[in-house]
C-alpha positions in Angstrom: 43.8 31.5 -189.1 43.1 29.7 -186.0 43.4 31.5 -182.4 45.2 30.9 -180.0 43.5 30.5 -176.6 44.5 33.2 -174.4 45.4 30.2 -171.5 48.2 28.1 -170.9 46.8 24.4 -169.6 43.6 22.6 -169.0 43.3 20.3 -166.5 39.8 18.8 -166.7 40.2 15.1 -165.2 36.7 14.0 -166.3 34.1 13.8 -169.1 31.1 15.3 -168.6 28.4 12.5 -168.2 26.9 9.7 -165.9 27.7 10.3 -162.6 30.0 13.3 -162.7 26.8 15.0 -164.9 24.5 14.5 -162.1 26.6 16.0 -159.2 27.2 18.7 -161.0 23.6 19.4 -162.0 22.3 18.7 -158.6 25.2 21.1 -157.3 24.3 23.8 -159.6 20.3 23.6 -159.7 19.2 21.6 -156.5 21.8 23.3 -154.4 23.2 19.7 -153.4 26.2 22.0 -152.0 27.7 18.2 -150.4 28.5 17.5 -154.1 31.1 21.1 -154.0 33.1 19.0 -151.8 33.4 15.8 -153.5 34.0 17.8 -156.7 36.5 19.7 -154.9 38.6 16.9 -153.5 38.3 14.5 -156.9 40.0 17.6 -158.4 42.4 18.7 -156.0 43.9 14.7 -155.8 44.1 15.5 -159.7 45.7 18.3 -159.9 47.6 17.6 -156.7 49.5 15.0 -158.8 50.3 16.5 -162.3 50.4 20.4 -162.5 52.6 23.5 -161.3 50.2 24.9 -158.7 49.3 28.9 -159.4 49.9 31.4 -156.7 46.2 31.6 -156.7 42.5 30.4 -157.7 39.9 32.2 -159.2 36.7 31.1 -159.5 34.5 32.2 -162.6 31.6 35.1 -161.4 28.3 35.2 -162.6 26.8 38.2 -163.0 25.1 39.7 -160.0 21.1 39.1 -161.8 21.9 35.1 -162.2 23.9 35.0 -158.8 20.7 36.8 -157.4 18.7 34.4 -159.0 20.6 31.0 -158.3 21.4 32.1 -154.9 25.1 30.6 -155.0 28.0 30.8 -157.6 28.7 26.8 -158.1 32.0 27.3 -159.3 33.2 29.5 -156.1 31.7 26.8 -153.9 33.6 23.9 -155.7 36.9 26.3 -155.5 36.7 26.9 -151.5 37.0 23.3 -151.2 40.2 23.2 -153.6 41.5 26.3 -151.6 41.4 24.7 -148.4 42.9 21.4 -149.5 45.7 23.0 -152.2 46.6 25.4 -149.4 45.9 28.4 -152.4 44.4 31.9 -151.4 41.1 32.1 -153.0 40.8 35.4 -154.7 36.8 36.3 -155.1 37.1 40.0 -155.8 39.2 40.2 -158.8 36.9 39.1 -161.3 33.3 40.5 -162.3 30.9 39.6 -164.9 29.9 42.7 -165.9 27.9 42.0 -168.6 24.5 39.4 -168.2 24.7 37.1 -171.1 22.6 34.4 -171.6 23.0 30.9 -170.8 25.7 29.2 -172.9 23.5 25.9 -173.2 22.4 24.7 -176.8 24.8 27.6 -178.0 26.9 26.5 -181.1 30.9 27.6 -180.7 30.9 31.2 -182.4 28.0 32.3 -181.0 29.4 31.4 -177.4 32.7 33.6 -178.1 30.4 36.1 -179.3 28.1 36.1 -176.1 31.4 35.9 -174.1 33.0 38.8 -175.4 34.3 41.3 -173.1 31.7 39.8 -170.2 34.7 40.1 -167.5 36.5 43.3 -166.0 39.2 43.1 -163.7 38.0 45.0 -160.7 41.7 45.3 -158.8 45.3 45.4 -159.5 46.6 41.8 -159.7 48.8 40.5 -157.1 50.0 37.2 -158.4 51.5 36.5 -161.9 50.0 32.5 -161.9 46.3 32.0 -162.0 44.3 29.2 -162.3 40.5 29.9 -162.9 37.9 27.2 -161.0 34.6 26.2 -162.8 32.5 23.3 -162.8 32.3 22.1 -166.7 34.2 23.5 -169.9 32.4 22.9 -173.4 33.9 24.9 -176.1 36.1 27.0 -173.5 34.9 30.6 -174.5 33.6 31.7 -170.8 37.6 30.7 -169.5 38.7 32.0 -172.9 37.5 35.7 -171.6 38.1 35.2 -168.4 41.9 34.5 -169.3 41.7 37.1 -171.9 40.8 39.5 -169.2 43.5 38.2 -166.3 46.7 38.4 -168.8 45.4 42.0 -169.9 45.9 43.2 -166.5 49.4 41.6 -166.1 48.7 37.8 -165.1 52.0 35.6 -167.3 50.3 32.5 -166.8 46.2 31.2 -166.6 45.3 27.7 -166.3 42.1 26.3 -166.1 41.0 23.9 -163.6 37.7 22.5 -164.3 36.0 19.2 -162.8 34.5 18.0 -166.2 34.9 18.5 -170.0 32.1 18.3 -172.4 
């Protein structure tokens, strides 16, 4: 029996490749953070067009060691932009990655839902009752997947995900 995915839409206007491939690369490893912005505003005009807007965004964490190491979160730095042209709160202290997994890259489907599993805690009661969680790209969905999981346990009705690119 199939699962069902524990989020309601997926709005994800572009493939992952050619130009849309390098900004986010450069965004996320050669801290190009101009590339958050154009990001940003190519998906707020998208979604600005064709969904229900949440009562909030919510950026995937990373887990305090890779944040430490990368310096930024790419996904919280793409989502300030959509904030700020949506008109949306940004919520960044709801989420945390409490556990460290590894990198998701090169990672066939079950064993990303296995490294995902139970990697987010809610760290505060929840507020607003429509989410929609910001990340850069969105391959097999199991890092949204918990993420959701983890919002609608603690009361969220409805999680979309917004992402700039799907692999």
């Amino acid at each position: 029996m199939k699962k069902t995915p524990s989020f309601d839409e997926t709005h994800a206007p572009f493939l992952y490749s050619d130009a849309l491939r390098f900004l986010i690369t450069q965004l996320k490893f050669n801290r190009q953070f101009k590339h958050a912005r154009l990001l940003g505003t190519l998906l707020a005009w998208h979604l600005a067009e064709n969904v229900e807007l949440p009562e909030c965004i919510v950026p995937v964490p990373l887990h305090r060691n890779r944040y430490r190491e990368r310096g930024f979160n790419q996904s919280i730095e793409i989502a300030r932009h959509l904030s700020a042209q949506l008109s949306l709160p940004l919520e960044l202290n709801y989420c945390v990655r409490t556990r460290d997994t590894a990198h998701q890259t090169g990672l066939p489907a079950k064993q990303r839902n296995k490294n995902m599993r139970h990697a987010f805690t809610i760290s505060q009661a929840l507020t607003y009752r429509h989410i929609a969680i910001v990340d850069d790209v969105m391959t097999t969905g199991a890092t949204v997947a918990s993420l959701a999981s983890a919002l609608k346990k603690q009361g969220a009705n409805r999680v979309d995900i917004w992402v700039c690119a799907r692999a």
